[in-house]
N, C-alpha and C positions, 0 to 999 in steps of 0.2 A: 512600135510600142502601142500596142493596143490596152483603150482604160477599158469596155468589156470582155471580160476572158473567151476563148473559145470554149464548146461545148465539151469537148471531151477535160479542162481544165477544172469545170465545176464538176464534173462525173466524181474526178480524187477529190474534188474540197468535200462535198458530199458523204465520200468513203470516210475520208479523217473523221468528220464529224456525226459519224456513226457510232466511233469508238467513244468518244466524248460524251455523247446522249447517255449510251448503257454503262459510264462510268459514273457520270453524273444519277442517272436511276439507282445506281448501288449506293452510292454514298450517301444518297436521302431514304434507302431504305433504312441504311444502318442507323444513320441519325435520329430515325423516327422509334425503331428500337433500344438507342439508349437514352433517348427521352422519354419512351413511356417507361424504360428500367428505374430512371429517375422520379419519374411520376410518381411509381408503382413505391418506391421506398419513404418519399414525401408524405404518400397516402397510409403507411403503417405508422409515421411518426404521428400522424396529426390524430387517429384511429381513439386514442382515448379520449381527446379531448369529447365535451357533450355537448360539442354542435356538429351537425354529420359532415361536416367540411371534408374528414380524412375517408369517411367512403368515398365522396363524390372524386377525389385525387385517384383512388384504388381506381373504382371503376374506370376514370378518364387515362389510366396508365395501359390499364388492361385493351383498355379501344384502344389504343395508340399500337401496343405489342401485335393485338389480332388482326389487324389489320394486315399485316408483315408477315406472320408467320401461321399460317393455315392450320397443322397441327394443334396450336396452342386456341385454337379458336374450336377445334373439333372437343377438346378436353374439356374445357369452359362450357360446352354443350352437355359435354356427357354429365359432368359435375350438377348442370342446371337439371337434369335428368333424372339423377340418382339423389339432389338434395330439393323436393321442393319449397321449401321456408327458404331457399336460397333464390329461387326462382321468383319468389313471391316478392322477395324483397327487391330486387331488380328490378320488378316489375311499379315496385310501390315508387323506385327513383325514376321513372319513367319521363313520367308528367316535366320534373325536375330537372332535368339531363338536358345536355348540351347535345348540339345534334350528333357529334364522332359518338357521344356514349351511348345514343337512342339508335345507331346504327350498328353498334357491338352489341345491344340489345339482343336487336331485330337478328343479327347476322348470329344468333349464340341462340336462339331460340328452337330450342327442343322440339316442341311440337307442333313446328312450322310447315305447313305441305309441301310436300316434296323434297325433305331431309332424307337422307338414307342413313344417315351414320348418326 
């Protein structure tokens, strides 16, 4: 009865807990996606109100989704692309932003070097 395993015992505990890491990795992608879905809907409730509270929700939803989902970050690009008063204004919450939203910024920014798309 041995208390340290032999080497080839921790090789399969290893293996198991390979499947666990990329379970656990999917499960907090998903999570992060239906928290910024949640965000993302908090942020259109609060949107009339006249203090910019429901932008800063929108934006911090949206970092939360692009972060997850590449496409939706390419579109958000294109979007800042084809609207600039859109671009402008992202730019003016800049200063204001929490760091996830100043990196959905940075990470959505059109005319950044070395964009292709």
């Amino acid at each position: 009865m041995a208390i340290i395993p032999a080497v080839g015992e921790w090789s399969v505990r290893l293996a198991g807990m390979e499947h666990t890491v990329k379970l656990l990795r999917h499960r907090l992608r998903i999570s992060r996606v239906l928290l910024g879905i949640a965000t993302l809907v908090l942020g259109m409730v609060l949107v009339p109100l006249p203090v910019p509270l429901g932008w800063l929700f929108l934006l911090l939803g949206m970092a939360l989704i692009t972060n997850e989902v590449i496409w939706l970050r390419r579109v958000v690009a294109w979007f800042r692309f084809k609207l600039p008063w859109a671009d402008r204004l992202l730019r003016r919450f800049y200063p204001l932003s929490p760091v996830l939203v100043r990196d959905f910024i940075d990470a959505t920014d059109p005319g950044a070097p070395g964009r292709s798309d």
